[in-house]
C-alpha positions in Angstrom: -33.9 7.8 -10.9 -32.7 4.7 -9.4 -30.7 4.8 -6.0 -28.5 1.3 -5.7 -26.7 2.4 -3.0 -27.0 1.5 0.7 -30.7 0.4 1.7 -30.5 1.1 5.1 -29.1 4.8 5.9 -29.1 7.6 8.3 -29.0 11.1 7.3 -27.5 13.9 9.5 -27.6 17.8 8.5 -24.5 18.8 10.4 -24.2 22.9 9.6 -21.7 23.0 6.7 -22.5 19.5 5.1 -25.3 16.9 4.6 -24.1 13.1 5.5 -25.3 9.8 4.7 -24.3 7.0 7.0 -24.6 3.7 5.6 -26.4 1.0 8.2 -25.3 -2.0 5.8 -21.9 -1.8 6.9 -20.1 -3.2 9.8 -18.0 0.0 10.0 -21.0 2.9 9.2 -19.1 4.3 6.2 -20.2 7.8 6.0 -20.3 9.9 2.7 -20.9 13.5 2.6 -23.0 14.4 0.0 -21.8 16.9 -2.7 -24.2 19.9 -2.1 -21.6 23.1 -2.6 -24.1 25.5 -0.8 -24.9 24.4 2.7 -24.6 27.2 5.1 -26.1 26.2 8.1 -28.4 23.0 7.8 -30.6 22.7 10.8 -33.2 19.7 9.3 -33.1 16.9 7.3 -35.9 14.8 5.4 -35.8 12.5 2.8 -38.2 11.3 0.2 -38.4 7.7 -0.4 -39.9 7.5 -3.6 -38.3 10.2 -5.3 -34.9 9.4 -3.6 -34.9 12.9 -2.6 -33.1 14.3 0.0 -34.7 18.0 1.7 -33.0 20.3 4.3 -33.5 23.9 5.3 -30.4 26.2 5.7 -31.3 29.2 8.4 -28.1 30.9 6.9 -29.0 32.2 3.3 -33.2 31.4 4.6 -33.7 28.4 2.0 -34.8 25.3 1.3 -32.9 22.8 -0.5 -33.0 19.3 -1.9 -31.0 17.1 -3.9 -30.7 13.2 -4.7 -29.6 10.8 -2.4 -26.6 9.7 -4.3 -25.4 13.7 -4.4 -26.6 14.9 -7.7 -29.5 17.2 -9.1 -28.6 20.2 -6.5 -31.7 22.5 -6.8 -32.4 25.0 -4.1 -35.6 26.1 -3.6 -35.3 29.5 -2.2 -38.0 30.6 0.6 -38.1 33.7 2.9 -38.9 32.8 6.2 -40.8 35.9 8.2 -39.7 36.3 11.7 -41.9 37.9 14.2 -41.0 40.7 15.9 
């Protein structure tokens, strides 16, 4: 896949919704990215050369990715074991 969006971006996982800021522009247009299941994002990371954007969601205990531009929503559910 081929991203020809913004080159220059920031991504933020703010709870509810996954955001991509875009650096290029004067104004720092921001576009939330259409992921219908984020619960509680608490991390962000992106992959450059698959264009892949990953975040973990400490609500439903998963792991999550999907493109940059906002398509190809997999989640890739994990359990996380708490100590205790």
């Amino acid at each position: 896949m081929v991203f020809t969006g913004p080159e220059q971006v920031l991504l933020l996982a703010r709870r509810r919704d996954l955001r991509r800021i875009s650096l290029d522009t004067d104004d720092y247009t921001d576009v939330i990215l259409d992921v219908p299941i984020v619960r509680h994002a608490v991390a962000i990371d992106f992959d450059p050369v698959e264009q892949m954007v990953y975040w973990t969601d400490d609500r439903v205990r998963a792991v999550g990715r999907v493109y940059l531009n906002g398509s190809g929503n997999i989640q890739c559910f994990c359990l996380f074991l708490y100590g205790g």
